[in-house]
C-alpha positions as a Markdown table, in Angstrom:
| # | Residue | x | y | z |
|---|---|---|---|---|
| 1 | Unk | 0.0 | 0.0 | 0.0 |
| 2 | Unk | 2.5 | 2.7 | 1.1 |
| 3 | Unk | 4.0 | 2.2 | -2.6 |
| 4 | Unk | 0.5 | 3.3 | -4.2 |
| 5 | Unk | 0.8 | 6.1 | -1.8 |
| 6 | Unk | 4.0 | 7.2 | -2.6 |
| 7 | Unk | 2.9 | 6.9 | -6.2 |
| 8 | Unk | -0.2 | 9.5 | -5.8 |
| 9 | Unk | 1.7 | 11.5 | -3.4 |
| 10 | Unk | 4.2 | 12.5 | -6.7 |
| 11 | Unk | 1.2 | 12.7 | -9.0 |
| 12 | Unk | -0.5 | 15.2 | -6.7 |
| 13 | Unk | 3.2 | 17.2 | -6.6 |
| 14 | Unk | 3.2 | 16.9 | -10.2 |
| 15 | Unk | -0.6 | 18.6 | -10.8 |
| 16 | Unk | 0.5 | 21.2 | -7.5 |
| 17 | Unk | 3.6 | 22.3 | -10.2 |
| 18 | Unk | 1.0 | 22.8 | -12.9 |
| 19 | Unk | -0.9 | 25.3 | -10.8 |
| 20 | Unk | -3.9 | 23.1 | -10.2 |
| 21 | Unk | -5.8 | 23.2 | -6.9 |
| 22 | Unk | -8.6 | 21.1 | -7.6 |
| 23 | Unk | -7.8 | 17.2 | -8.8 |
| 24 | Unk | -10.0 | 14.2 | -10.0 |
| 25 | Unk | -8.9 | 10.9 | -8.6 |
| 26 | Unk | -10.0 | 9.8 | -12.5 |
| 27 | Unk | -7.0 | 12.2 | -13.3 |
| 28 | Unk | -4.9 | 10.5 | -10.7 |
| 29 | Unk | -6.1 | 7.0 | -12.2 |
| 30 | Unk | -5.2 | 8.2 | -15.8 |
| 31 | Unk | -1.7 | 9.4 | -14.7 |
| 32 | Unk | -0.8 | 5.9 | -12.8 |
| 33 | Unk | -3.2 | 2.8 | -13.7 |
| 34 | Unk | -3.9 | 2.7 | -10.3 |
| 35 | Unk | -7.3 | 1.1 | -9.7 |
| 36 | Unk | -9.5 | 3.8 | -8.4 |
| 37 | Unk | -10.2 | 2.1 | -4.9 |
| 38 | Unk | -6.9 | 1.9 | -4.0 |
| 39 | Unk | -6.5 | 5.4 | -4.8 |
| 40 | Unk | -9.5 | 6.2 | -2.6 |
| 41 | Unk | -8.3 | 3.9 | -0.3 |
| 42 | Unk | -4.7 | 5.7 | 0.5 |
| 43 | Unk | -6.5 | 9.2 | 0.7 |
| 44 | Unk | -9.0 | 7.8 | 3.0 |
| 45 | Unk | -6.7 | 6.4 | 5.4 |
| 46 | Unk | -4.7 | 9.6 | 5.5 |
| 47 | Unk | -1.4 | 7.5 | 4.1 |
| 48 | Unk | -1.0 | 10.2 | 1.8 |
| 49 | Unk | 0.3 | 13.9 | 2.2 |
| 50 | Unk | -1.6 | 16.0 | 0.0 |
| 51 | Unk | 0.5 | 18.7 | -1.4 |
| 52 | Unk | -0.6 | 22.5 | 0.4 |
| 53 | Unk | -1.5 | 24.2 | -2.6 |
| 54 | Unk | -4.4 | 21.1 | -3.7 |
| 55 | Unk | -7.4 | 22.4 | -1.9 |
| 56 | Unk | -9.8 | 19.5 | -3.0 |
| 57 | Unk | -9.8 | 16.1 | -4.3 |
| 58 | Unk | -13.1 | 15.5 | -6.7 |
| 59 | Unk | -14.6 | 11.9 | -8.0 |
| 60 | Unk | -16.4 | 12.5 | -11.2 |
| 61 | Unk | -17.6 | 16.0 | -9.9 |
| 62 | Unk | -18.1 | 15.2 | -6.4 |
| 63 | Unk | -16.4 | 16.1 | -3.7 |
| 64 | Unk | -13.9 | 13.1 | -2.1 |
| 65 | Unk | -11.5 | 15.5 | -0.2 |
| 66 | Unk | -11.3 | 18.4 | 1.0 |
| 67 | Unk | -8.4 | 21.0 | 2.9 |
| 68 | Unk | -9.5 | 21.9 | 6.5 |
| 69 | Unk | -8.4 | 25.7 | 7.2 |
């Protein structure tokens, strides 16, 4: 698991360097091939450390995530 983690984590860095603050996990899937449950799974557990600038984490639209002030 904490490899999958790891993998998002420098996807999410990656789409913080292109200025985005909002992020579909269907981005996140296109990005690795990670299945989309373990993707939720990681964030949902809090094993990974969402880069400052991403304010929220969407599934098709929804919200999944979302930075506490």
């Amino acid at each position: 698991m904490e490899r999958f983690a790891k993998a998002v984590e420098n996807i999410l860095k990656r789409f913080e360097e292109k200025g985005l603050e909002v992020v579909d996990l269907y981005d996140i899937w296109v990005e690795s091939s990670i299945p989309m449950d373990l993707i939720e799974e990681v964030i949902e557990k809090d094993m990974v450390k969402v880069p400052p600038n991403i304010k929220e984490l969407k599934v098709r639209g929804k919200n999944f995530w979302r930075r506490r002030n």
